[in-house]
Each structure stands twice: as C-alpha cells, then as structure tokens.
C-alpha positions as semicolon CSV with decimal commas, in nm:
position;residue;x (nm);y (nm);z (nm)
1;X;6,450;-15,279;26,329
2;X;6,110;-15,282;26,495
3;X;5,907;-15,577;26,514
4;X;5,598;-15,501;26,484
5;X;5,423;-15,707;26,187
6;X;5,196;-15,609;25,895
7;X;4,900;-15,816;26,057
8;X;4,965;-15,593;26,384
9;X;4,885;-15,247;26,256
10;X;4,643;-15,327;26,042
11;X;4,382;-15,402;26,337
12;X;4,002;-15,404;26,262
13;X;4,034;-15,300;25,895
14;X;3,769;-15,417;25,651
15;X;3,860;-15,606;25,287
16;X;3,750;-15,373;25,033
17;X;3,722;-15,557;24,693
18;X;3,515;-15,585;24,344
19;X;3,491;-15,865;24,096
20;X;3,696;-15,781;23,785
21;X;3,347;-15,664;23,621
22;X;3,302;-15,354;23,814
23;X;3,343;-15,016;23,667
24;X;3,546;-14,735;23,751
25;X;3,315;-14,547;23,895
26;X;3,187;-14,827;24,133
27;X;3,547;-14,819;24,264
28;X;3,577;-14,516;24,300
29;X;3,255;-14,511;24,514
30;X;3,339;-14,818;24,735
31;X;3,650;-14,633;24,780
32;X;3,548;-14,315;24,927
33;X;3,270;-14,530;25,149
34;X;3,536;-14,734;25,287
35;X;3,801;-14,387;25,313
36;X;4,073;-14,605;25,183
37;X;4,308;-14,559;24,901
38;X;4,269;-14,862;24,727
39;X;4,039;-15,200;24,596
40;X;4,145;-15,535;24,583
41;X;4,046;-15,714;24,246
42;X;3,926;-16,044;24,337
43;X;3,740;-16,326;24,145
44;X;3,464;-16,443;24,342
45;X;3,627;-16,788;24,437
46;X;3,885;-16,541;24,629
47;X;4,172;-16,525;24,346
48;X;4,316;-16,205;24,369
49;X;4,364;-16,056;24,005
50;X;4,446;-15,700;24,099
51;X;4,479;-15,377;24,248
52;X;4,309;-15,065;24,212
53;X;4,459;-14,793;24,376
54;X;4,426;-14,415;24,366
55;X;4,690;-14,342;24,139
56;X;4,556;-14,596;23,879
57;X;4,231;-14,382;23,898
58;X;4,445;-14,062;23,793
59;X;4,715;-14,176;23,566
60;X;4,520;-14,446;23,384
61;X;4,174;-14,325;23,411
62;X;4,135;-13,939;23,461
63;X;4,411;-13,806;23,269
64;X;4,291;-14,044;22,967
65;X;3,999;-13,933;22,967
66;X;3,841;-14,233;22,993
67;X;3,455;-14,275;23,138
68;X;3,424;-14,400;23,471
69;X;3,074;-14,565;23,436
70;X;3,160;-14,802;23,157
71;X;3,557;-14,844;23,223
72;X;3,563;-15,227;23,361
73;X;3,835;-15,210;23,657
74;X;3,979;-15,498;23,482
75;X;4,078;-15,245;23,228
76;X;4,267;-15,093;23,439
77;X;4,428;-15,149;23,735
78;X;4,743;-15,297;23,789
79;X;4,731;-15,686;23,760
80;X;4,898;-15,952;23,979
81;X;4,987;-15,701;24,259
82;X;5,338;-15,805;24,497
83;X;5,192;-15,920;24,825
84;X;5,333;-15,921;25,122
85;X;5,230;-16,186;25,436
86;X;5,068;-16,103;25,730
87;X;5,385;-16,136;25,934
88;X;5,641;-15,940;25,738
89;X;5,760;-15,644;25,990
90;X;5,585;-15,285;25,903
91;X;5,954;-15,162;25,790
92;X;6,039;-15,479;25,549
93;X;5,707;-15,406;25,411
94;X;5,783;-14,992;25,390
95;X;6,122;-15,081;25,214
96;X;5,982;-15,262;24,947
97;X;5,732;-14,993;24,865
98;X;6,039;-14,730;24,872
99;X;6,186;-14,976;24,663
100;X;5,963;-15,033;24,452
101;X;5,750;-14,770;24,443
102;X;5,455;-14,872;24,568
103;X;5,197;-14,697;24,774
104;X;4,968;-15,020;24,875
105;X;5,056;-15,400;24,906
106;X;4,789;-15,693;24,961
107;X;4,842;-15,890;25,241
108;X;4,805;-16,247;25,224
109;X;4,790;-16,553;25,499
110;X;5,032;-16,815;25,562
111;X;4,785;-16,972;25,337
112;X;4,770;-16,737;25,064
113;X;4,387;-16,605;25,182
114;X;4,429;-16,248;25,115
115;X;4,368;-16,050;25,447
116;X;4,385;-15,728;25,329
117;X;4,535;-15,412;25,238
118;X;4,886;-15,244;25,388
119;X;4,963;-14,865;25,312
120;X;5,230;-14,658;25,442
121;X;4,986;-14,503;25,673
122;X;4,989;-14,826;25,901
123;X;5,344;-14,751;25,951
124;X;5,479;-14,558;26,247
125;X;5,736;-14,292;26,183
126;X;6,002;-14,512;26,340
127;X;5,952;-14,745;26,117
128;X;5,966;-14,535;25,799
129;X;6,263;-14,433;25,928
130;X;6,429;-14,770;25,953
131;X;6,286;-14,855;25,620
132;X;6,446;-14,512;25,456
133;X;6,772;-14,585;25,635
134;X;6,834;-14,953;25,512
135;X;6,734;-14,820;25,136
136;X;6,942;-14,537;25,173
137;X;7,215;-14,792;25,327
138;X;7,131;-15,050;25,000
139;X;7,161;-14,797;24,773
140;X;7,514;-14,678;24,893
141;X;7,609;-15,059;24,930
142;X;7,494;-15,106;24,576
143;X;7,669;-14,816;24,448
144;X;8,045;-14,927;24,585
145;X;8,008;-15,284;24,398
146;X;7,934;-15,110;24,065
C-alpha cells in the first residue's frame, strides 16, 4: 500500500466552514467560492457538529423542495461526521469511503483540531486502486466466513 498520508495531499487547502446558523444558500455560496464539494459545521469554539456536502444539498435540500435562504444548515446536513487523522494513508482513508459510502471525511489532528477536508480527489489513482482491491479482497474474505 502507498504511504502517502491524508495530511500529505491535502497541501495548501483552506478550512471551509459555517456556524450551525447559516442557511443553505450561504453554503451553497461559500461552496462554489471556495470550488470545493463540501462545508464543515463548526461551533465557533471549534466543535465540529457537521458536514455539509453536495449530496446533502440535492437529496435533502433540492429534491424536497425546501428554500435555501431560510433552511438553517443545521437542518440539514449530516451530523457528527467519521473523521479521519491527518496521518491515516490516502488508501485507508479511500477504503473507508468505499466502505462506507462516503464522498468527504474531516480530518482532524493528533489533537482532535480539525484540519480540514479529504475527498477522493486528493487520492492518486494508485491509491484508489489499492483501496478498491483490499475492499474487493474484504468483501470476498467476508463472504467465505458466512
């Protein structure tokens, strides 16, 4: 497996985040300023209470048909999010989202200071390829003990 760590390809990336206050549409908007997929949800001591991501926007949002401008994010985005720490390896961190199905995971310190934001798109093919080769291999191993 490579070992290259979550803190290593996420170089010079910006924490995007929003009280738990913020609407919808003020999400929405910080997320196409920053061109990333998702917001963290954070209290303004630091506590992280959620994740906002893209998908939220369209499954819980959109195809409601609720109103962006006076939807709080609290309302909807997924709370308590899985984090991962800075120094998990990119394809530990790609198998749990396959796993799990997840498209973005918070990164958090050592410390549990939340550093910000890992989506498959920090991962190098090779190491979506391990990832989708130890599921696959999981699975399989799985399957024979059933």
């Amino acid at each position: 497996m490579s070992d290259r760590t979550v803190s290593q390809s996420i170089i010079h990336r910006n924490l995007v985040s929003l009280p738990p206050h913020s609407t919808v549409l003020e999400a929405a908007c910080i997320m196409t300023k920053a061109n990333t997929g998702s917001v963290l949800i954070m209290t303004t001591s630091g506590t992280l209470k959620g994740i906002l991501t893209e998908r939220d926007l369209m499954t819980r949002v959109v195809a409601k048909e609720l109103k962006p401008g006076s939807t709080s994010v609290s309302e909807v985005m997924t709370p308590n999010p899985h984090c991962i720490t800075s120094e998990m390896t990119v394809s530990n961190a790609v198998l749990i989202m396959i796993e799990r199905g997840f498209r973005h995971l918070p990164i958090t310190s050592t410390t549990g200071k939340i550093l910000g934001v890992f989506s498959v798109r920090d991962a190098l093919p090779k190491e979506i390829g391990e990832a989708l080769s130890l599921a696959e291999f999981l699975d399989q191993a799985g399957s024979s003990l059933a």
